[in-house]
N, C-alpha and C positions, 0 to 999 in steps of 0.2 A: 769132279765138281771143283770148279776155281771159286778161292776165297779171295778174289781180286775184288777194289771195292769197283761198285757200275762207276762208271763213264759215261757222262752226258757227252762225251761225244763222240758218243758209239750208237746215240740216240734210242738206247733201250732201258734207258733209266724208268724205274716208276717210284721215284717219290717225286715226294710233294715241293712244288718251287718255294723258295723263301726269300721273300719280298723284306729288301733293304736299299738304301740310299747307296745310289751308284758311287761306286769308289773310281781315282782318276785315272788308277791302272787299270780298270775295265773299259777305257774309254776306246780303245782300239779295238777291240772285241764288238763291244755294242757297235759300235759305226759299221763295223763289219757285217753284223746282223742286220743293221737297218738298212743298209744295200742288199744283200742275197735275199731277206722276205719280199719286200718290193719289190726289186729285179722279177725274181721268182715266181712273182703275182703276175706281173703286167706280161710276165711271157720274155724276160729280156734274152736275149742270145748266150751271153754272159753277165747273170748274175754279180758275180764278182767285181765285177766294173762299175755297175750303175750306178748312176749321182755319183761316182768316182770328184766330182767337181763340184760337190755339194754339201753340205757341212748343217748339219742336222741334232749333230752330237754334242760338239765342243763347245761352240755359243751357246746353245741351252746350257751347258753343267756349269759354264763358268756365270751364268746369269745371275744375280742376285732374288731376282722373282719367279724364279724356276727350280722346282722340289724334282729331280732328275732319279728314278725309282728303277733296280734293276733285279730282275730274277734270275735267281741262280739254283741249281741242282746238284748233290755232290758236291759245292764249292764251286762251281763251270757257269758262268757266266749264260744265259738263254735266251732273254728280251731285257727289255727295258722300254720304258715310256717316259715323259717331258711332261709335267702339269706347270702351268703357267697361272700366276696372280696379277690379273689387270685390274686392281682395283675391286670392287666386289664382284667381277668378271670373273670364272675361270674356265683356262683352254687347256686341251691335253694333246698331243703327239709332236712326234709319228710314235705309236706303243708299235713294238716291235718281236717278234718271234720266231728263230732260228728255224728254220722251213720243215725242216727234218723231225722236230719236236710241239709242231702246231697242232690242234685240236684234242690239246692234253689240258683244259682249262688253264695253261700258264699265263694266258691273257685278259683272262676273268680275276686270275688272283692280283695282275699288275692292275686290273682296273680298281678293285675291292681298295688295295693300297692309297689309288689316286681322288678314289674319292673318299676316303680316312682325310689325305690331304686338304680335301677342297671344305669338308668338314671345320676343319684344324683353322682353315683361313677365314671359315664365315661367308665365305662366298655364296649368290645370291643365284646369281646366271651362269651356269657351266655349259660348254660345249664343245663340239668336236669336227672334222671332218672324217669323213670314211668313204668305203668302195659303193657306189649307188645301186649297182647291178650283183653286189653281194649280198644276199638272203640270212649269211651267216654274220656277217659282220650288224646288219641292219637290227636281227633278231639279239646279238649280244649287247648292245647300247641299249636295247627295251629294256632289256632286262634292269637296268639301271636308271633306268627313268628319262633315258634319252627321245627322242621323238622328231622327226624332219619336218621341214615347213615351208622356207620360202626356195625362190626357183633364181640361181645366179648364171648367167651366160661366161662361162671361162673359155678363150680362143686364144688363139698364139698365130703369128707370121713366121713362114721360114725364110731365114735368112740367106743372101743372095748378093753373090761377089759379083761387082759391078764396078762402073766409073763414078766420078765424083759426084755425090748429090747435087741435087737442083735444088737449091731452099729460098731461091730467090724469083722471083717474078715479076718483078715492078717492071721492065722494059719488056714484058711479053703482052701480046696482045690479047684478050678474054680465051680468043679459041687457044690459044696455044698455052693460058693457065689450065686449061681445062682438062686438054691433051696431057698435059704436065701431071696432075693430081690423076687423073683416070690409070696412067703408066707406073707412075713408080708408089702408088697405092696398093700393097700386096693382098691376095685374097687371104679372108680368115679361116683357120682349122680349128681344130681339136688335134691336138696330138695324142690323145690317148684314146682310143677306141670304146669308152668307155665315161658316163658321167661321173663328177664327185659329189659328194653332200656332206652337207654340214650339219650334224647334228645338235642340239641344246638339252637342256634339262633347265625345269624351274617351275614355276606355275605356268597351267595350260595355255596360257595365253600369251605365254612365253616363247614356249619350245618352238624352233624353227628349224630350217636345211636350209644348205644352199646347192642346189643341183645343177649338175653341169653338163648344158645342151651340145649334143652331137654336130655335126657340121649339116649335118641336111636341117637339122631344126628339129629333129626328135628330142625325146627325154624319158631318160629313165626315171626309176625310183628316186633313187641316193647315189655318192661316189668318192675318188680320191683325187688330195689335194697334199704339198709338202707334209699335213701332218697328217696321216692317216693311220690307217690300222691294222695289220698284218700278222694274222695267226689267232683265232679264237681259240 
């Protein structure tokens, strides 16, 4: 029998996360999780890299209207989440959970924390984004009084190395603005296979989503968006 203490990251710990205010020397660690969960989610090739170019962590902690909350095990660092005060507003992600230790409620405890927070500020209207076509993530926002509502179209263009734009048209003629605007007008996508929604809490007349339609025009339930939710 080894009397070594567990290792959360050997990911066989069972205790209990303890929910405290992210310190600055976790901050590399947590950015690190908030890439590998996501990645991890959406299926990325390498985890490791995603949003590599995206910064999710550092502007939140350094925010003044942002309570940056992180769970830890054994001392080891395992998610963390972003609650945001807009005013009697409040928004929360990306809540975040090391891939390997999700479906331990360590997401339910960072939630319990963030809404101790939103508590704490008086806030009126909370909400969230999360995965539309997640059942888990959808069912752990009920549980806290979240609920989806309206329906937002999110689409993106890709990007496409070419000659010098054309931003001028005054010496063309009608057909050739036309020509002009039909060619270098890119078709819209969805880059992500999947809707996002937006979650709220407050009174019933309140609560909302904002879900994010497919390229053909479908729509799922709910879904994800920068701040989302990874690891119930």
């Amino acid at each position: 029998m080894s009397d070594a203490a567990p290792n959360p990251a050997s990911g066989t710990s069972k205790s209990s996360p303890v929910i405290a205010p992210l310190e600055e020397h976790e901050l590399p660690e947590a950015r690190r999780i908030v890439r590998t969960a996501f990645g991890t989610f959406v299926g990325a090739p390498d985890p490791e890299t995603f949003w590599a170019d995206r910064d999710y962590v550092y502007g939140r902690w350094r925010a003044p209207h942002v309570a940056a909350l992180g769970a830890s095990i054994d001392g080891g660092l395992v998610g963390s989440n972003f609650a945001t005060k807009w005013g009697s507003v409040g928004f929360f992600g990306p809540l975040s959970v090391r891939p390997d230790l999700q479906e331990r409620g360590i997401a339910q405890a960072l939630l319990a924390g963030t809404m101790e927070r939103f508590r704490a500020w008086g806030t009126t209207h909370n909400g969230l984004f999360t995965f539309a076509q997640s059942a888990k993530h959808v069912a752990l926002y009920q549980k806290f009084g979240f609920h989806a509502r309206f329906l937002t179209a999110i689409m993106s263009a890709p990007a496409k190395r070419g000659g010098p734009a054309r931003t001028r048209t005054c010496n063309q003629t009608v057909s050739d603005r036309q020509t002009t605007r039909r060619t270098s007008r890119p078709s819209l996508h969805s880059k992500l296979p999947f809707p996002a929604a937006g979650l709220e809490r407050g009174k019933p007349d309140h609560n909302w989503a904002r879900l994010q339609a497919h390229q053909n025009g479908s729509v799922d339930q709910h879904s994800p968006a920068p701040s989302a939710t990874v690891g119930v």
